[in-house]
N, C-alpha and C positions, 0 to 999 in steps of 0.2 A: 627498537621502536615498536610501539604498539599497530601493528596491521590492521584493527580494526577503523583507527581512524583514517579519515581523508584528508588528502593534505590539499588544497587549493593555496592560491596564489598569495593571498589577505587570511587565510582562516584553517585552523584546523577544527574538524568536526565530526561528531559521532552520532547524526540524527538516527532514530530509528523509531519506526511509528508499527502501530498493528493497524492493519486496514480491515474493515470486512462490509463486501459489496453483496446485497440482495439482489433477487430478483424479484423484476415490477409484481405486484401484491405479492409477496413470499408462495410464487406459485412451484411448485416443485416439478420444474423442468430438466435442470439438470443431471446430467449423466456422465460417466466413467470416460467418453470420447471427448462429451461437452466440457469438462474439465480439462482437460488435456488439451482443446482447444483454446478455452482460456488461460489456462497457463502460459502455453505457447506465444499467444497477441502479449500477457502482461510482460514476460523476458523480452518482446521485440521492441517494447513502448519502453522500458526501463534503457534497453543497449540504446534508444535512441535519445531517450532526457539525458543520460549518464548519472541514472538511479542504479539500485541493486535490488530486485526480488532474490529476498535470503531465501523466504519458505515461502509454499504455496500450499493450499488445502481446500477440502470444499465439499460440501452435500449437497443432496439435491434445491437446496432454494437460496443458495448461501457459500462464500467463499472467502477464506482468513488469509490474509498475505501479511507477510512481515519485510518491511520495507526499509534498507539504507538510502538515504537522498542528502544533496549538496544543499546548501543555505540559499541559494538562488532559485531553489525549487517552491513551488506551496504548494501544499495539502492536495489544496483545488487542480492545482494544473494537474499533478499526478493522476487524480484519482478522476478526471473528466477524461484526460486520453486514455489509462487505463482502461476505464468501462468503455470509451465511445470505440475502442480500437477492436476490444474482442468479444463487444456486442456484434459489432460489423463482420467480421471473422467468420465467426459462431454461425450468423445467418450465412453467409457462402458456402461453409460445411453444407449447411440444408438443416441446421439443427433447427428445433422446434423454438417460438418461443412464447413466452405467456399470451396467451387469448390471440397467436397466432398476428400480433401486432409485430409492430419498427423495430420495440425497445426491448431489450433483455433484463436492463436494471432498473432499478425503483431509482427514481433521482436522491433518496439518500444516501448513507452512509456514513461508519462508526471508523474513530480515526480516534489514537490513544499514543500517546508517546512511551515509549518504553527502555528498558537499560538504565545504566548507570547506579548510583547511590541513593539508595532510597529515602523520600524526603525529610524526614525526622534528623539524619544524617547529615545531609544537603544542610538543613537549615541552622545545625548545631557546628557545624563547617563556617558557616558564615558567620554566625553571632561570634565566634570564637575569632575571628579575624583581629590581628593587633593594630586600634588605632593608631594615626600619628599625634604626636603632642602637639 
């Protein structure tokens, strides 16, 4: 059996998404500690959704995760505790953050599905499926 996928109760599944979180106006606060710190909050918010941070990475205004998560997850719930957990974190460190405010991130973020077979493939997969008569 393939490890990569998840077996739940009703479904098997292999989401995997790229995330990547700014910070509020792409102010370059971040640091070598401050990473470390957010990495740390995003594995504690993952072991408690019962997501997976595969990978973690990140410069100073800017951080790329690659994330497994179950079908009962969304985008939105991840990526709100995520950010709200190790913004919060981050400021108990004592780390700085943009303009000396609340917030660490910019309320957006990029969110990209990734793996599997690539679409062209995907789709010549399906047109090729045998009708029934």
């Amino acid at each position: 059996m393939n490890n990569s996928l998840r077996h739940e109760r009703h479904s098997v599944t292999n989401l995997l998404i790229h995330l990547v979180c700014v910070t509020k106006s792409r102010r370059k606060v971040l640091t070598a500690d401050g990473l470390g710190v957010i990495e740390t909050a995003f594995h504690s918010v993952a072991k408690s959704l019962n997501f997976k941070v595969i990978e973690f990475n990140g410069e100073s205004d800017h951080v790329h995760v690659l994330v497994e998560y179950p079908p009962k997850l969304s985008v939105s719930q991840m990526v709100n505790s995520l950010k709200g957990v190790s913004s919060r974190r981050y400021g108990q460190d004592g780390l700085p953050k943009p303009y000396g405010k609340k917030a660490l991130w910019s309320p957006s973020y990029f969110a990209s599905s990734v793996g599997g077979a690539p679409l062209d493939v995907l789709k010549k997969y399906i047109q090729e499926q045998e009708k029934p008569s």
